[in-house]
C-alpha positions, 0 to 999 in steps of 0.5 A: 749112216750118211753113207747108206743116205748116198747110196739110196740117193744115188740109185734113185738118180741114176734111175731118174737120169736114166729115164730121162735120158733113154739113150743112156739108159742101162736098164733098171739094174744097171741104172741101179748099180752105176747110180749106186756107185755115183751116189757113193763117190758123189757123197764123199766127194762132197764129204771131203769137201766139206759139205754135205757131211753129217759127221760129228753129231750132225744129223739136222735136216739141212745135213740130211737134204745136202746127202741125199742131193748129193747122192742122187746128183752123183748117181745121175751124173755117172750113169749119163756118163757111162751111158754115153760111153756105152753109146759111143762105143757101140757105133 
């Protein structure tokens, strides 16, 4: 489940960091997929970590906050990532 959490999260973020950021904006599907991508990374990084997890019977809303902001900053920290690179090397 915490992982569908991130995924969601970070499509929403990759799209709001798209919109934001019209330079690195790669159109609503790409927004979509990167943001998936880093919404996925950017949820088990923080797994692994330690925070953010739901694991373990944990399912309180404090757990369920920590997924979706981890997800949606993951997600709109990879699509400006890409994005900028895209940028770059179209110069």
């Amino acid at each position: 489940m915490e992982l569908l959490i991130s995924l969601l999260a970070g499509a929403v973020g990759g799209n709001l960091a798209g919109g934001v950021m019209k330079n690195a904006s790669l159109g609503t599907l790409g927004n979509s997929l990167v943001g998936i991508l880093g919404g996925g990374l950017g949820g088990q990084i923080l797994g692994m970590l330690g925070a953010g997890g739901l694991g373990a019977g944990g399912g309180d809303i404090g757990a369920i906050i920590g997924q979706i902001a981890s997800g949606g900053v993951g997600g709109g920290a990879l699509l400006i990532i890409i994005g900028l690179i895209k940028k770059m090397l179209v110069k």
